[in-house]
DOMI-821412 format. One record per residue: residue in one letter; residue number from 0; x, y, z of N, C-alpha, C, O in turn. Coordinates in pm, whole numbers, plus 50000, padded with zeros to 5 digits. Atoms other than C-alpha are relative to their C-alpha. Layout:
BEGIN
> resn;resi;neast;nnorth;nup;caeast;canorth;caup;ceast;cnorth;cup;oeast;onorth;oup
> a;NUM;X;Y;Z;X;Y;Z;X;Y;Z;X;Y;Z
...
//
This chain:
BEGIN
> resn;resi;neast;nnorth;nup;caeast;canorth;caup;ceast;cnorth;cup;oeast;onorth;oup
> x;0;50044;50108;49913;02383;40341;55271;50108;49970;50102;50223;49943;50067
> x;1;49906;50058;49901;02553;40256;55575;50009;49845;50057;49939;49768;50124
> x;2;49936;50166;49956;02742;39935;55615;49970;49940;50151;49973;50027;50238
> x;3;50040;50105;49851;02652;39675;55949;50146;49939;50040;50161;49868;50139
> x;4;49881;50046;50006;03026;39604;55890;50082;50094;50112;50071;50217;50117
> x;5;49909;49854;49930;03282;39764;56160;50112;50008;49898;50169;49919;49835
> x;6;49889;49924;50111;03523;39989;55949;50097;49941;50100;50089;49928;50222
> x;7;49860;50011;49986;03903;39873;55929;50044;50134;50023;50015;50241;49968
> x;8;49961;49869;49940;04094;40098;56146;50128;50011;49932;50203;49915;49914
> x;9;49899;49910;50070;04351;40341;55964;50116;49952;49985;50192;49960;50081
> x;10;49872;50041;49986;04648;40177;55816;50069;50071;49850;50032;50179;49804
> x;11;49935;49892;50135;04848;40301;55494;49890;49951;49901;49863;50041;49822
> x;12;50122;50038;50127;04553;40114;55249;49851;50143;50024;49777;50214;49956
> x;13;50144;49939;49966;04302;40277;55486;49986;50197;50067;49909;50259;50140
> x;14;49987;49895;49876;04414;40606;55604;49890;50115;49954;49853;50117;49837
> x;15;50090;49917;50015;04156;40915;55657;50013;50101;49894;50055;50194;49963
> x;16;49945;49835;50080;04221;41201;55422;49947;50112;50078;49835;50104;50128
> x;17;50034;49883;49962;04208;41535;55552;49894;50059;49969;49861;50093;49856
> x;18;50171;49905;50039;03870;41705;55585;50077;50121;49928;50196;50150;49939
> x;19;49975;49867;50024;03858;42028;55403;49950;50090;50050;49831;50088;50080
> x;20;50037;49873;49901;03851;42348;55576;49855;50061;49891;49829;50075;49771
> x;21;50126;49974;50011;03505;42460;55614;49999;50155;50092;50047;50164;50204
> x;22;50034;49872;49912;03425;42821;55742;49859;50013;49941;49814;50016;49826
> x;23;50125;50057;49933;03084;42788;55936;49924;50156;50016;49960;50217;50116
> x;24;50093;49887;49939;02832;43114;55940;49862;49950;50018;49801;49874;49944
> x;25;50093;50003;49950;02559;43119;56123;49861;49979;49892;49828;49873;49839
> x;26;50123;49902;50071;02244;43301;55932;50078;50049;49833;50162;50139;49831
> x;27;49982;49940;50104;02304;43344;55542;49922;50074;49922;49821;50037;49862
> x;28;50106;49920;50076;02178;43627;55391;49908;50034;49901;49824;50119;49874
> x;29;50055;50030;50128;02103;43485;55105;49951;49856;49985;49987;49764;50058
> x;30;50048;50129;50022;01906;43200;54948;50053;50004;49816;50056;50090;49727
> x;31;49944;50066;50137;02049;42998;54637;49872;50014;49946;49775;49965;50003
> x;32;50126;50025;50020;01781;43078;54412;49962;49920;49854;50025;49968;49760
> x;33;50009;50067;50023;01645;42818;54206;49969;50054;49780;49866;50096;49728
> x;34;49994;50006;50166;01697;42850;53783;50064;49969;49925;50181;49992;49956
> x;35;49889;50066;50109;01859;42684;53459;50068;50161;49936;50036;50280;49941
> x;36;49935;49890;50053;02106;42868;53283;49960;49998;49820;49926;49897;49759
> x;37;50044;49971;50153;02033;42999;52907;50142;49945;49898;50260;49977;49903
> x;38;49875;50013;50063;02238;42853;52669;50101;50084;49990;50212;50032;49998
> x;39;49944;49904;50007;02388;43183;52632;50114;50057;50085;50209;50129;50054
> x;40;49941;49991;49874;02516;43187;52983;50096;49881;50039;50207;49885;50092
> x;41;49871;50125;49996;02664;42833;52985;50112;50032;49892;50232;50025;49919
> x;42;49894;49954;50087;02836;42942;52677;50125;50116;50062;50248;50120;50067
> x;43;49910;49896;49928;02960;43229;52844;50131;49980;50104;50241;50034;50105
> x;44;49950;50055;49911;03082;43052;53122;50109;49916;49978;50202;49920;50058
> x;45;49910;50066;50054;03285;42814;52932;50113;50075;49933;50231;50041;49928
> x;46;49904;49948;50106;03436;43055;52706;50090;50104;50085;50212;50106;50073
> x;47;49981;49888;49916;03468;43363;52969;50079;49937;50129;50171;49968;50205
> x;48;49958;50014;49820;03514;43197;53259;50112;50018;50069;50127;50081;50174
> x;49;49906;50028;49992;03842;43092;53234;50113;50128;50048;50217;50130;50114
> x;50;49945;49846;49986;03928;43477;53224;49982;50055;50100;50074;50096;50171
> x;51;50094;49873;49928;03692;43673;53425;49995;49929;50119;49963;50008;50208
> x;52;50092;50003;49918;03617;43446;53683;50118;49961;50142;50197;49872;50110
> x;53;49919;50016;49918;03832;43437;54028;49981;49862;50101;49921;49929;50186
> x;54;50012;50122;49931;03801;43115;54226;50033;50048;50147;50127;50124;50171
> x;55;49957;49990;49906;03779;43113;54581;50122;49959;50082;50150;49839;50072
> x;56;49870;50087;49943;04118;43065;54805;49975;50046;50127;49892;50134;50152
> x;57;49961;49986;49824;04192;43077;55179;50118;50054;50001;50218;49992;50036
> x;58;49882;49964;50010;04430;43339;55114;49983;50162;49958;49872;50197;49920
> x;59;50040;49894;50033;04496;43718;55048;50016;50022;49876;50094;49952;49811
> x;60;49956;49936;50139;04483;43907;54728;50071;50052;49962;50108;50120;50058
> x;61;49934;49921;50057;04699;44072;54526;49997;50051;49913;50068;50016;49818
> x;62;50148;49899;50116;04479;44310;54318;50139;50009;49868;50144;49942;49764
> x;63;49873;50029;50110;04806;44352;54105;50056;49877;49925;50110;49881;49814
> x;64;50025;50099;50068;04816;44008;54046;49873;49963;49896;49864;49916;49782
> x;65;50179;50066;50011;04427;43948;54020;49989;50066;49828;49945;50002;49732
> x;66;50061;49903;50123;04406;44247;53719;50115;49985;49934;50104;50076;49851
> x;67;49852;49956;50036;04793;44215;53590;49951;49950;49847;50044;49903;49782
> x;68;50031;50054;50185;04618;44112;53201;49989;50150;49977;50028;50186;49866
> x;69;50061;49874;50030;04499;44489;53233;50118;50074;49980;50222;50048;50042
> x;70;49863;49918;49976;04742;44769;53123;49988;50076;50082;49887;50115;50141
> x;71;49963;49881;49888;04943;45012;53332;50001;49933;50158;49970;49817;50181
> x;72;49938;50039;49859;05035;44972;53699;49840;50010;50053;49768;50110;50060
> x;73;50122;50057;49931;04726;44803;53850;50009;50074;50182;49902;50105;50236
> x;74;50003;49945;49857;04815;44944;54223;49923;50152;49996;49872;50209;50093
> x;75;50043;49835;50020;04703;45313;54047;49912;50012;49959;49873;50111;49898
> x;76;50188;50001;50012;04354;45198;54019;49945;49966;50097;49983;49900;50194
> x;77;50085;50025;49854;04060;45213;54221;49958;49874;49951;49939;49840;49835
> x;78;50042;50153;49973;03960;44847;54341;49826;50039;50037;49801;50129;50117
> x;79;50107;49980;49908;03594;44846;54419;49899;49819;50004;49868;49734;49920
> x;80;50090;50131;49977;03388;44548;54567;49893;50036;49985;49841;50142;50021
> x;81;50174;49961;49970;03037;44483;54496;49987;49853;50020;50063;49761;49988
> x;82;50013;50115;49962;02859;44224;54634;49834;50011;49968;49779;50118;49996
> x;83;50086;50096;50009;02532;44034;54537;49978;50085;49842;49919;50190;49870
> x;84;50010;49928;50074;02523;44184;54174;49871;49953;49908;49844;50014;49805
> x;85;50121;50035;50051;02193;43985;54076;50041;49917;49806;50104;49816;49774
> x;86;49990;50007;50160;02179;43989;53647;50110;50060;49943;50113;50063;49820
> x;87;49878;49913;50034;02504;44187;53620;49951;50160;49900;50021;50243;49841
> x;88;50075;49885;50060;02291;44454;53471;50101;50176;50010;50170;50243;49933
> x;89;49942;49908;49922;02405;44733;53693;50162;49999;49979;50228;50102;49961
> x;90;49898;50001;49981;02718;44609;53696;50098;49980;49874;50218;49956;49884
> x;91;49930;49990;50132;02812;44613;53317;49980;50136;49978;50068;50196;49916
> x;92;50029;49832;50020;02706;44952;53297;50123;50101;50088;50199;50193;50057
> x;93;49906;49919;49881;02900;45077;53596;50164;49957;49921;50242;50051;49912
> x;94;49879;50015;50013;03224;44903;53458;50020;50072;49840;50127;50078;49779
> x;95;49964;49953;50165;03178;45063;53096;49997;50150;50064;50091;50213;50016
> x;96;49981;49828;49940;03144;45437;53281;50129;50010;50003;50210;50065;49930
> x;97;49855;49967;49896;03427;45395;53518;50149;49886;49922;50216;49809;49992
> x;98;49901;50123;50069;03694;45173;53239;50117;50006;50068;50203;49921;50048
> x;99;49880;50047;49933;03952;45244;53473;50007;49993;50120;50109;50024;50180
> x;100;49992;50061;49837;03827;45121;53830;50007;49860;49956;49980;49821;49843
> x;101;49993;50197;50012;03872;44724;53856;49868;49949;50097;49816;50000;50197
> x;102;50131;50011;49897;03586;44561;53995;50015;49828;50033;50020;49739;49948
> x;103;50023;50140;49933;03585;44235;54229;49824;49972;50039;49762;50017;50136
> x;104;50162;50020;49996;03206;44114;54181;50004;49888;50056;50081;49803;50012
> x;105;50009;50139;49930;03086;43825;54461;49819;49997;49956;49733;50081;49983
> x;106;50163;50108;50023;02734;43625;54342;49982;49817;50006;50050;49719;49979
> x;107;49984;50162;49974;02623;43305;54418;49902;49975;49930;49924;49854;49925
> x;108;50126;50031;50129;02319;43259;54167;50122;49972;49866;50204;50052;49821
> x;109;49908;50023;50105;02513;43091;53897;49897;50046;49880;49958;50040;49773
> x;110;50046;49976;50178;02279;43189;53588;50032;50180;50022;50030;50232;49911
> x;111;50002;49885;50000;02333;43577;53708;50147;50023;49975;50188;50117;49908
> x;112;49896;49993;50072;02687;43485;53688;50053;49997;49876;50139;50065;49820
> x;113;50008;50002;50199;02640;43352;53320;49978;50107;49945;50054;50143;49855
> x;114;50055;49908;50066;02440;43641;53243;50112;50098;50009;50161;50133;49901
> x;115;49895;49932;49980;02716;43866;53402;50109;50007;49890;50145;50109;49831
> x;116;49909;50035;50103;02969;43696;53170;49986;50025;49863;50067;50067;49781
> x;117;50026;49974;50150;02785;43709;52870;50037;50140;49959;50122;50170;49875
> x;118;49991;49815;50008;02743;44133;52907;50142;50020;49976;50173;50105;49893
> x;119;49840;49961;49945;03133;44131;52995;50010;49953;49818;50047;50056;49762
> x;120;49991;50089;50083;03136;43892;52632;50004;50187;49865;50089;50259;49811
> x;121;50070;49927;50074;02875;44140;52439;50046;50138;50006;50060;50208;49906
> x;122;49911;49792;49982;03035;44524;52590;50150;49992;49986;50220;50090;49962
> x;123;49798;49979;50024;03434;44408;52569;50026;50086;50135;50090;50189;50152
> x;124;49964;49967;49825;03445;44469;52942;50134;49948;50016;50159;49830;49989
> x;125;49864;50083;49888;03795;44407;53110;50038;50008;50036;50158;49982;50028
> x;126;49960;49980;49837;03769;44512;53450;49985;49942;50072;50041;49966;50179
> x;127;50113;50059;49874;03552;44275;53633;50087;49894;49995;50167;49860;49908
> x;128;49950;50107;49940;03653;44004;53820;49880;49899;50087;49805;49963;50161
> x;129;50129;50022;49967;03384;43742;53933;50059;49894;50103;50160;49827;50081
> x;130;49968;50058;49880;03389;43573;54285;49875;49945;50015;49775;50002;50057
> x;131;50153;50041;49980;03129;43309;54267;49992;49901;50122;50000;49778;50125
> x;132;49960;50082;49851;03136;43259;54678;49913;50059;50085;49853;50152;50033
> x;133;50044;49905;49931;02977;43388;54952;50031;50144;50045;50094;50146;50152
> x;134;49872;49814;49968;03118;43799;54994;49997;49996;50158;50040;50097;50214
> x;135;49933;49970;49873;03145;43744;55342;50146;49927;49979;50251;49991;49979
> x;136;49896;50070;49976;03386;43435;55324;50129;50074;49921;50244;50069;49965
> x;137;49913;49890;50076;03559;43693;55035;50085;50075;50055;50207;50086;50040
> x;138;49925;49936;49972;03583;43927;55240;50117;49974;50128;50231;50021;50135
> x;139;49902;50030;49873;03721;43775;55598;50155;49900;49893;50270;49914;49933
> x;140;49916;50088;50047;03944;43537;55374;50103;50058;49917;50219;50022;49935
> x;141;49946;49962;50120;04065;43743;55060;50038;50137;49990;50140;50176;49932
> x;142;49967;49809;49984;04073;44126;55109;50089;50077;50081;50042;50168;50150
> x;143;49927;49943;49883;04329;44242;55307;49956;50171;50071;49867;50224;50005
> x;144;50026;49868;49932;04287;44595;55514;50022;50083;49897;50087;50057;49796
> x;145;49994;49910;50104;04246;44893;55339;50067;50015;49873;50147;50104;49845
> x;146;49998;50060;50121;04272;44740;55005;49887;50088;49898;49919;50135;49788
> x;147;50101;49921;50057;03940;44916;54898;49978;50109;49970;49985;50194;50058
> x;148;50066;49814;50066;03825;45241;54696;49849;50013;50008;49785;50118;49999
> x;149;50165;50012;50039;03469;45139;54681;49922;49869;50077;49988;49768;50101
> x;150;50062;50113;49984;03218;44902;54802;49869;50011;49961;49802;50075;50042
> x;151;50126;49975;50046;02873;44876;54576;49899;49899;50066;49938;49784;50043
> x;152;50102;50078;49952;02549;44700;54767;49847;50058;49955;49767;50135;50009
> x;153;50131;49974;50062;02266;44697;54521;49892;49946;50024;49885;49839;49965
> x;154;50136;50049;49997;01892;44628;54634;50037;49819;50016;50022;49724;49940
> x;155;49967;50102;49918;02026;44361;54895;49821;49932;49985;49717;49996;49965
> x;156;50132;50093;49934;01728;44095;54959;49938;50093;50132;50013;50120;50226
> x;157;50055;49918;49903;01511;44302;55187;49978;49925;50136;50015;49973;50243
> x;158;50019;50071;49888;01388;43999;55417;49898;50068;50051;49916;50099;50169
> x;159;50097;49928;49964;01074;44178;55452;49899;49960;50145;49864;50056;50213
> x;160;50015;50035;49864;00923;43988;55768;50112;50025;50103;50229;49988;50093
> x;161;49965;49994;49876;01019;44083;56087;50089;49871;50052;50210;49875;50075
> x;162;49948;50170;49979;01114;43724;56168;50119;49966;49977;50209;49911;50039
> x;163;49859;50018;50077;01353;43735;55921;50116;50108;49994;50221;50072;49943
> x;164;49932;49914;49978;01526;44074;55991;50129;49968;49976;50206;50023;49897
> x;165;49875;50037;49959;01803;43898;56094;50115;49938;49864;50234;49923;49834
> x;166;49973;50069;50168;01875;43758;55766;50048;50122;49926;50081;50081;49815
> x;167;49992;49851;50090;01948;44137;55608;50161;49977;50028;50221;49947;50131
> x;168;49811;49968;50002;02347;44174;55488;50037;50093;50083;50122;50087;50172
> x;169;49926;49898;49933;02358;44503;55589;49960;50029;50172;49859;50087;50212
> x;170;50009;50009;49890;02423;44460;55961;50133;50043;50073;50227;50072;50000
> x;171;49864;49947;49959;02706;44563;56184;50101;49951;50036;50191;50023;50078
> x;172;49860;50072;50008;02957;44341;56207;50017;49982;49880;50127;49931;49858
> x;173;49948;50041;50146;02943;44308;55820;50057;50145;49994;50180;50149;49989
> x;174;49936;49906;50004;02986;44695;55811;50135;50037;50063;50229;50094;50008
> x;175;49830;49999;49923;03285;44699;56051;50068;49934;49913;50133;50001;49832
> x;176;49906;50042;50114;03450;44459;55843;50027;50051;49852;50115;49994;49787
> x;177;50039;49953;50151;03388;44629;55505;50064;50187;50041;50105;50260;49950
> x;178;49951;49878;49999;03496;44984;55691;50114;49981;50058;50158;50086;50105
> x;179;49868;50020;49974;03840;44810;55797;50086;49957;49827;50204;49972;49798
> x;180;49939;50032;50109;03882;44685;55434;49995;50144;49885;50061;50148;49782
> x;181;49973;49897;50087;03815;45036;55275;50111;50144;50026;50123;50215;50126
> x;182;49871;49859;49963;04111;45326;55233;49878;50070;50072;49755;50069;50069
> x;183;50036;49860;49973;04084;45616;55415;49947;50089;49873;50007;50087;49766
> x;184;50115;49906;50156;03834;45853;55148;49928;49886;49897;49868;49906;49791
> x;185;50098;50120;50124;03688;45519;54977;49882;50015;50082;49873;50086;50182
> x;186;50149;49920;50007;03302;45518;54986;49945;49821;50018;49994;49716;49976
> x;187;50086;50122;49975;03046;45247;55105;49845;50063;49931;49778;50152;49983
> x;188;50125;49969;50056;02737;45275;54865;49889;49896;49986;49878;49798;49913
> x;189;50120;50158;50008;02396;45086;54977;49911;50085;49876;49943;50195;49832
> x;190;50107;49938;50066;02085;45154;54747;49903;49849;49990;49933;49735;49958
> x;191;50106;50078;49985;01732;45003;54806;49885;50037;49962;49874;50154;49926
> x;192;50164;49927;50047;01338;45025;54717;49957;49937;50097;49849;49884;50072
> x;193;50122;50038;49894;01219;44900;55047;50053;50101;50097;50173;50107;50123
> x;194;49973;49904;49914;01193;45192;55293;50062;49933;50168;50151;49977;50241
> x;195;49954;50035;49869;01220;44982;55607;50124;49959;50015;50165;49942;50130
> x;196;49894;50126;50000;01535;44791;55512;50107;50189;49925;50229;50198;49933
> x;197;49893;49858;49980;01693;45192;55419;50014;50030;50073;50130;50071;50086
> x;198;49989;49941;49903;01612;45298;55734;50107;49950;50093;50192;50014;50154
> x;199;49871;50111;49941;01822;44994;55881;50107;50040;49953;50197;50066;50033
> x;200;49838;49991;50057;02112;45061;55637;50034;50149;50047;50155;50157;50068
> x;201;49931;49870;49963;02139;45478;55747;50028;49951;50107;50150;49953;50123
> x;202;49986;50014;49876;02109;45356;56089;50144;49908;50036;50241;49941;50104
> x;203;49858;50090;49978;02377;45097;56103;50129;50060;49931;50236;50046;49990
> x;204;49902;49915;50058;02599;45299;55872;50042;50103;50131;50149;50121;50190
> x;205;49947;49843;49933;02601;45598;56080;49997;49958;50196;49994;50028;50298
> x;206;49986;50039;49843;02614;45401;56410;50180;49931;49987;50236;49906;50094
> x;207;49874;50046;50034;02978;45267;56260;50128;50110;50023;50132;50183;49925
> x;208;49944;49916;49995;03270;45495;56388;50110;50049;49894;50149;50160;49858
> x;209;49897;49979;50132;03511;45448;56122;49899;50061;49843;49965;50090;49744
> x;210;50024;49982;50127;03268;45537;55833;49910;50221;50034;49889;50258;50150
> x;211;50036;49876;49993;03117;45955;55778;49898;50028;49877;49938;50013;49761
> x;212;50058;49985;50126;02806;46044;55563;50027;50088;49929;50050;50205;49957
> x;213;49911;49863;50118;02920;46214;55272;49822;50053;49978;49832;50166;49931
> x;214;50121;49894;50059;02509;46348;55202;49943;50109;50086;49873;50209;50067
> x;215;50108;49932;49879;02408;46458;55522;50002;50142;50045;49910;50195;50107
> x;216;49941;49831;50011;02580;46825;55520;50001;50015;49835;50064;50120;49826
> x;217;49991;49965;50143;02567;46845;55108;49856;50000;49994;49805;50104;49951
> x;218;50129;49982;50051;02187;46729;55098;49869;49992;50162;49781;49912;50193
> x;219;50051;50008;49823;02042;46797;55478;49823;49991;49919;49731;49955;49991
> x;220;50143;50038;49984;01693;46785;55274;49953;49862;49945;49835;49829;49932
> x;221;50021;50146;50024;01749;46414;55160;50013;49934;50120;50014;49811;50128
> x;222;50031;50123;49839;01745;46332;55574;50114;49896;49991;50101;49783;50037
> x;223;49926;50103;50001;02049;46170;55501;50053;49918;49951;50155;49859;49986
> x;224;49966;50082;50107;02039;45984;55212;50028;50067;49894;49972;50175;49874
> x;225;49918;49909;50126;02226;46100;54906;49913;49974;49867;49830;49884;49849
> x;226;50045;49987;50142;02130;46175;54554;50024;49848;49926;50076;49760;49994
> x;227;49926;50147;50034;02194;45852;54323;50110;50048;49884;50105;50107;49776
> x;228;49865;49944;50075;02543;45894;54221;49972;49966;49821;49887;49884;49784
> x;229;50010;50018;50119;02590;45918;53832;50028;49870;49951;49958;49825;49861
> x;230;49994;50139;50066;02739;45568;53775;49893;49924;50040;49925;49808;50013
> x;231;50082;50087;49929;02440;45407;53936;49876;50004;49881;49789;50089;49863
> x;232;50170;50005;50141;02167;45314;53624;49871;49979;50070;49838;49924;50176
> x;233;50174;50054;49934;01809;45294;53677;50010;49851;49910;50048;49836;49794
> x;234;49986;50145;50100;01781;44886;53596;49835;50020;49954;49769;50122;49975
> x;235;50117;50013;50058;01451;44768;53424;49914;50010;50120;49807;50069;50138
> x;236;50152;50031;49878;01306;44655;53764;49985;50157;50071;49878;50187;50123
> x;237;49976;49879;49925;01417;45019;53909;49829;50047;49951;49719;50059;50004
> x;238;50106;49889;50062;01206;45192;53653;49865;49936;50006;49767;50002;49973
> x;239;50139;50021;50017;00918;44975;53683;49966;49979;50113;49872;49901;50127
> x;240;50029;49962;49875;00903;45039;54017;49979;50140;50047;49941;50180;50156
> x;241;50017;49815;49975;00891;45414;54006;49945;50023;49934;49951;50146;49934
> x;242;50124;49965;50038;00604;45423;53780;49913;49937;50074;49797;49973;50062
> x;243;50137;50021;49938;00413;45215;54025;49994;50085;50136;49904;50060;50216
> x;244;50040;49964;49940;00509;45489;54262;50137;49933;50154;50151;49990;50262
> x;245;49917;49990;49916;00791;45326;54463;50149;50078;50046;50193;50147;49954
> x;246;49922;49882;49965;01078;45524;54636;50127;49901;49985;50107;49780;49998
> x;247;49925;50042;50010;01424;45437;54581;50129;50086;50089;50146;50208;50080
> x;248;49919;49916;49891;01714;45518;54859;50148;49985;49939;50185;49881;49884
> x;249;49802;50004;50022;02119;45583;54787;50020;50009;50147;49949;50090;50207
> x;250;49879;49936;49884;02334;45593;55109;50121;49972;49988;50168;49865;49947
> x;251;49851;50012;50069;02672;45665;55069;50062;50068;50118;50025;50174;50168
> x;252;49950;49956;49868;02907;45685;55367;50169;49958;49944;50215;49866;49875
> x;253;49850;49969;50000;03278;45779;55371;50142;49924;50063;50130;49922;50186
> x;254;49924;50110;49852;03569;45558;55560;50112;50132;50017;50192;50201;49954
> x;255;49852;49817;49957;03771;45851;55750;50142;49948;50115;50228;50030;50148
//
C-alpha cells in the first residue's frame, strides 16, 4: 500500500540501501513451469544441496575450486556445460558413463532440480554441479573464455509458433558466446524431436565462424546432422516418441 505521507529524506536513520545488481534480458527462453516438489526432491534438496548445488555469483569460476572435493588435479578434466537439463534423467546417465568429466548443470524448474539431486543421491554421482539460474546470466557472468570441453543442449523448448520463434535458445548471439567459452577441439552438442527447430540449430551452428561440423564429412548421408553420440540415452519421452514415428536430430559442431 502506498502511503499519502511524503517520505523523510535520507539521513543516517533513513538512508537508501543499495539496489541489487540486476542483469536485464530481453526475451527469455524459457518459462518457469508451474509444479510442487515430491517429497523426495525437497528431501534431496535439503540434504544434497548443500553439496551439489552452486549458487549464482557475479564473478568468474574456478572449475578447480568449484570440483576441488573430487580427486586428482581437477584442471585435467573435461568441464562440460549443459544447460536446461529438464528431470536430470539424461543427465545422471551421462555423468555415470563419463565419471571423469565434471559437469556444470544450469535449470530453473526447481522440482527438476530436486529430481536431479535425488538421482545424484540414488547413483553416488560426484561430478555434477547444479546452477539453479538462468545459463545465459551463467554464462556472460561465470565462465570465463575457453574454459569449456563440452556444451550439452537437450530438446531445448521448441517454441513451436512462428510468433514465438524468437523465444528459441539456440540463436546466434547465444552460440557466439558459448563458441568463445569452448577450447579449441571442445564440441557443442544440440539434440531435438522437432524438425523445424533442427533445421534452425544446423543453420545457426554452421553460420558461426568459430565452430566446424564434426558430421558433415564423416556422415554426408545424415545432411549434416550426426549420429547420436554414445553418451546420449534415449529418455522415456525419446522412446515414446519414436514409436509414434517421430524423428530425433543430434548436431554436433566443433570450436576450431
Amino acid at each position: 500500500m502506498t502511503s499519502e505521507s511524503s517520505p523523510l529524506p535520507p539521513g543516517p536513520e533513513t538512508a537508501v540501501p543499495e539496489a541489487p545488481k540486476v542483469y536485464m534480458r530481453g526475451i527469455k527462453s524459457f518459462v518457469i513451469r508451474a509444479g510442487r516438489m515430491t517429497a523426495g526432491q525437497t528431501k534431496a534438496v535439503d540434504t544434497l544441496g548443500p553439496q551439489f548445488l552452486l549458487p549464482y555469483q557475479d564473478q568468474l569460476l574456478d572449475f578447480k575450486t568449484v570440483f576441488s572435493s573430487l580427486p586428482g588435479d581437477a584442471t585435467a578434466h573435461p568441464v562440460v556445460l549443459e544447460i536446461g537439463f529438464g528431470m536430470g534423467e539424461a543427465t545422471a546417465h551421462i555423468a555415470g558413463v563419463m565419471p571423469e568429466t565434471r559437469f556444470l548443470c544450469c535449470e530453473v524448474h526447481e522440482p527438476g532440480v530436486g529430481a536431479l539431486l535425488k538421482r545424484i543421491g540414488e547413483q553416488d554421482l560426484h561430478n555434477i554441479r547444479i546452477c539453479a539460474h538462468d545459463a545465459v546470466e551463467v554464462i556472460d557472468h561465470m565462465l570465463p573464455l575457453q574454459s569449456l570441453d563440452g556444451v550439452h543442449i537437450f530438446f531445448p523448448d521448441p517454441w513451436h509458433k512462428t510468433k514465438h520463434n524468437k523465444r528459441r535458445l539456440i540463436q546466434a548471439p547465444l552460440i557466439a558466446k558459448l563458441a568463445q567459452r569452448l577450447k579449441v577441439g571442445g564440441y557443442l552438442h544440440c539434440a531435438t524431436d522437432w524438425q523445424p527447430y533442427a533445421e534452425q540449430i544446423l543453420e545457426v551452428l554452421s553460420a558461426e565462424p568459430a565452430l566446424a561440423n564434426r558430421a558433415a564429412a564423416a556422415h554426408p548421408e545424415l545432411l549434416g546432422y550426426a549420429p547420436k553420440p554414445h553418451y546420449r540415452p534415449l529418455t522415456k519421452f525419446e522412446n515414446r516418441g519414436i514409436k509414434l514415428g517421430h524423428g530425433v536430430w543430434d548436431v554436433v559442431f566443433e570450436r576450431i
